[in-house]
C-alpha positions as MATLAB code, in Angstrom:
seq = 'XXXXXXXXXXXXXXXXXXXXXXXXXXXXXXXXXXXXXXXXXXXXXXXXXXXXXXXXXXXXXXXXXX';
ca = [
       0.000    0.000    0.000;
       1.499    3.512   -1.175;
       1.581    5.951    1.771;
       0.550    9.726    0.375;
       1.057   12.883    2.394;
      -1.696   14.725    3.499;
      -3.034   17.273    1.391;
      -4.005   20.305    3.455;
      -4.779   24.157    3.198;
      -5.918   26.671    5.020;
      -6.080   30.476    4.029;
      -7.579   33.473    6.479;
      -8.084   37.075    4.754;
      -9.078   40.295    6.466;
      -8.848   44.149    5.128;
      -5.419   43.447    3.229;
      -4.294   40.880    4.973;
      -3.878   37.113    4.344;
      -2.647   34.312    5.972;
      -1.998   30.643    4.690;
      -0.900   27.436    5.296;
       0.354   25.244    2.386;
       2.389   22.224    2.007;
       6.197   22.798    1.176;
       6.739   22.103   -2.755;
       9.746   20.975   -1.759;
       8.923   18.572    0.776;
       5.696   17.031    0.847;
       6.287   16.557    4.843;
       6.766   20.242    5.880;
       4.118   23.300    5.779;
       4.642   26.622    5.399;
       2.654   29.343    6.889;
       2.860   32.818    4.803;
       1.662   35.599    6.376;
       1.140   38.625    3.345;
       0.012   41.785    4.082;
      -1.050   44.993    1.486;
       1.599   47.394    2.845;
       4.793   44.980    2.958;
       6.519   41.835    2.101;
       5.193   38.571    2.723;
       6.899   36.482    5.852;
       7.068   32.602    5.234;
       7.879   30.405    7.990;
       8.496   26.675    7.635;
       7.282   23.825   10.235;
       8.299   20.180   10.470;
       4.640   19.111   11.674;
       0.745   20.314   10.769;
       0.051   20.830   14.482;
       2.981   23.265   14.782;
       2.180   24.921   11.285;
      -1.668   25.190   12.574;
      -0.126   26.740   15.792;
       1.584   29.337   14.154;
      -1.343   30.638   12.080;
      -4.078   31.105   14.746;
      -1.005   32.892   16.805;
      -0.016   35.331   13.711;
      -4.145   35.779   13.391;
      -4.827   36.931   16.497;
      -1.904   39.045   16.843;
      -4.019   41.353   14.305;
      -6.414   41.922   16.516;
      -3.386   43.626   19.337;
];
């Protein structure tokens, strides 16, 4: 039986800015969490695990709200 990495995405937008979690292109394994905003570059931060990836993105969303 062929084992096949999970295939997940999440993406959170509000008043010019966006934040989303992807799989790494280049390793199936990792996630990346990009964080863009209207009035600068975007950040990208990789994680070894979903849970840490999924971590990251509900802290960098409510740190909008601070």
């Amino acid at each position: 039986m062929a084992l096949r990495p999970l295939a997940f995405g999440a993406r959170l937008n509000d008043r010019g800015r966006s934040v989303r979690v992807r799989q790494s292109s280049a390793d199936p394994r990792r996630y990346v969490v990009e964080d863009s905003r209207s009035d600068r570059e975007t950040r990208r931060r990789d994680h070894a695990s979903l849970h840490g990836a999924l971590r990251d993105l509900a802290r960098t969303w409510r740190s909008r709200l601070h």
